[in-house]
N, C-alpha and C positions, 0 to 999 in steps of 0.2 A: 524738839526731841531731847529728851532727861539721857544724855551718854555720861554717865560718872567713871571716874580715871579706871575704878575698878572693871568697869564692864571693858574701857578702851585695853586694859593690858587683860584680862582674860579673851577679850577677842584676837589684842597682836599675836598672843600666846596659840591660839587657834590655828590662827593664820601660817604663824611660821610652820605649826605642826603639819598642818593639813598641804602645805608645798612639800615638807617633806615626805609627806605619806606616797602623796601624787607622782614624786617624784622615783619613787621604788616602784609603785604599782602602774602607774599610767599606762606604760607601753606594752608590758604584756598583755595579752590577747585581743589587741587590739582591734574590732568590726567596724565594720563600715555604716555609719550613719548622717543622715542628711548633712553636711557643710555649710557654712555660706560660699558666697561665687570666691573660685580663684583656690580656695584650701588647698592644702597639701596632701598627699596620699596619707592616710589614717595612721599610720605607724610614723611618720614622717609628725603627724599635723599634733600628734599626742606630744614627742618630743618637744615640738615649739613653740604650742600655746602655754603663754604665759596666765591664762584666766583672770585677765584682767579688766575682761568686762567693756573697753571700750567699743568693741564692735555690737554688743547690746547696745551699750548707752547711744550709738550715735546713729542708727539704724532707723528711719523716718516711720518705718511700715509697721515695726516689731514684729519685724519675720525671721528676727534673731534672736533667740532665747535658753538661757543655760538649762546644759543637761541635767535632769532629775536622777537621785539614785536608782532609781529601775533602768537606767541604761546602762550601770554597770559601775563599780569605785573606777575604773579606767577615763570614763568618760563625764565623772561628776564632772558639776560645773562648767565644761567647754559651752563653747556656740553650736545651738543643733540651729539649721534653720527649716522656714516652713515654709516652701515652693515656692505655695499658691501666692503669699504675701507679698515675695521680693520683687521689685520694680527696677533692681539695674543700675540700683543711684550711684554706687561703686562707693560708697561712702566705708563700710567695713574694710573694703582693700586701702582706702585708704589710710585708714586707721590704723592699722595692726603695725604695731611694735614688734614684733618681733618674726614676722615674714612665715608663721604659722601661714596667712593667708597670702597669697602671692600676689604682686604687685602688678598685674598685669592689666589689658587691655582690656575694653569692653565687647569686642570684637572677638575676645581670647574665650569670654565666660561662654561656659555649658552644663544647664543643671539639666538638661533633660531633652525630651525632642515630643512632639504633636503627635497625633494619629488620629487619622480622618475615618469615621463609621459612613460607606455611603450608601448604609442601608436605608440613612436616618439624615445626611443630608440635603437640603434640599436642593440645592444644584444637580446633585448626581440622581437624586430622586425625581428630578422635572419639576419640581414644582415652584421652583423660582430660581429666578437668573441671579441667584444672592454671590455674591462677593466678598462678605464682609473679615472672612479671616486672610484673605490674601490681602484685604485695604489696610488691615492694622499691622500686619507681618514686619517689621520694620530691619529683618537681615535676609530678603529675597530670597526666605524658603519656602515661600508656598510659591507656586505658577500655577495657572490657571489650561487645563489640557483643553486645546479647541477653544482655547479662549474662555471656556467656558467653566469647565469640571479644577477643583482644586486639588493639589497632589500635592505633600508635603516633602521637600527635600532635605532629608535626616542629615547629610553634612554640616549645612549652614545653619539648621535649629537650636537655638539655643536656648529654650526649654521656658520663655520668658512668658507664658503664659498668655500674651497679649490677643490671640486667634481665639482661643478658650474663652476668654471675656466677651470676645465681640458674637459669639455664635451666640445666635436668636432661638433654636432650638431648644428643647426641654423634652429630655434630658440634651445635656451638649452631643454636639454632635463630629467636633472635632475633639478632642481632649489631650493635656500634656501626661505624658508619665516621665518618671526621675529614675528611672533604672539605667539609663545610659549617662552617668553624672564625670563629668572632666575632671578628673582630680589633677596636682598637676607637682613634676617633682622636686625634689627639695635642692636648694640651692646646693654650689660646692662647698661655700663660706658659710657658713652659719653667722646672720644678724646679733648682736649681741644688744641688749636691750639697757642701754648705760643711764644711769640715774638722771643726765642733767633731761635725757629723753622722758622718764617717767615726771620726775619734777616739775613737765607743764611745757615744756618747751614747744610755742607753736598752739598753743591752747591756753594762755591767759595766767596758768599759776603759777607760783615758786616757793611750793611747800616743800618743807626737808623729807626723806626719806620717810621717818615716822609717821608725818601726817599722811604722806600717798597711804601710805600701808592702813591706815589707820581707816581712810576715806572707802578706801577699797574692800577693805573687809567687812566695813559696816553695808557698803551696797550690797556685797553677796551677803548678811543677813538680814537687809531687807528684801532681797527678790525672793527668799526663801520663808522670811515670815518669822527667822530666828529674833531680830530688833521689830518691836513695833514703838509707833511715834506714843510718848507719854508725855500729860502735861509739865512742865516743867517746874519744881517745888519753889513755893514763892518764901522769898529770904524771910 
């Protein structure tokens, strides 16, 4: 990829701008949109994300992907996530620098909860003794009524999508919704995200300040299509 010094300092020059922009406008009017597991409450999660992207880059599923401007300048760039995709790896909690996403349990995550149609199920319809989203349930929210009939229990759901997959039905016939999502509140201490943290620590590098910055801004214009890869001029 052709980066010459010029494009590196017109992008640093970006970059610093566009934190500062984020940084006047982010928090006001802050809505509520998809998180990955564990975020902060919305006004909270604006505050503490740094958009640094690691919780894209290390998200196995990519069910984690930066906000486009039609979410709003508040929300450019954050992590929006997409339900259906996440699998729980806890790999973005563990990632985040700066406690944007909270550090918690997997036991703790709640992006949503099941709702069984048993118009359309076949257990509650009679017409098979199917079992299959209480076999995949793996936090003992589905029970089975009569041993038989499936009932989802909205406390312990944690929105993981795993019933949804296994129902044999068409259309499903259990399905998840994200309208009941955990958000969760923000520390007393605010995390402070200290350089030798960005510079790699615990992930293999020890670029100075400039390079991170440098690395980083050029991935937010590749995920946006701002840098495209050029052959490289031969001397």
């Amino acid at each position: 990829m052709a980066f010459s010094r010029r494009d590196t300092i017109q992008l640093l020059v970006s970059g610093a701008v566009s934190t500062v922009i984020f940084g006047l406008f982010k928090v006001s009017g802050a809505r509520e949109i998809p998180r990955p597991p564990g975020a902060l409450e919305e006004k909270s999660f604006l505050e503490y994300c740094a958009r640094c992207y690691r919780c894209v880059d290390v998200c196995p599923t990519d069910a984690i992907r930066p906000a486009g401007i039609a979410g709003g300048i508040t929300s450019f760039g954050t992590p929006v996530l997409r339900h259906k995709e996440c699998i729980f790896c806890m790999a973005c909690i563990k990632e985040c620098p700066t406690g944007a996403i909270a550090k918690i349990s997997r036991d703790e995550v709640d992006i949503g909860n099941a709702v069984i149609n048993r118009k359309t199920c076949l257990a509650w319809t009679g017409q098979e003794d199917c079992t299959r989203c209480f076999d995949a349930c793996r936090y003992d929210a589905i029970v089975l009524e009569k041993d038989k009939f499936p009932v989802v229990l909205e406390d312990p759901c944690t929105g993981c999508n795993a019933c949804e997959k296994r129902c044999p039905t068409k259309p499903k016939s259990i399905v998840t919704h994200y309208d009941k999502v955990k958000r969760m509140p923000a520390p007393e201490k605010r995390i402070a995200m200290r350089l030798e943290e960005e510079s790699g620590r615990g992930h293999g590098r020890e670029d100075s300040f400039t390079d991170w910055l440098k690395k980083r801004v050029q991935k937010l214009g590749e995920h946006y299509g701002i840098i495209k890869e050029e052959e490289e001029e031969e001397e």
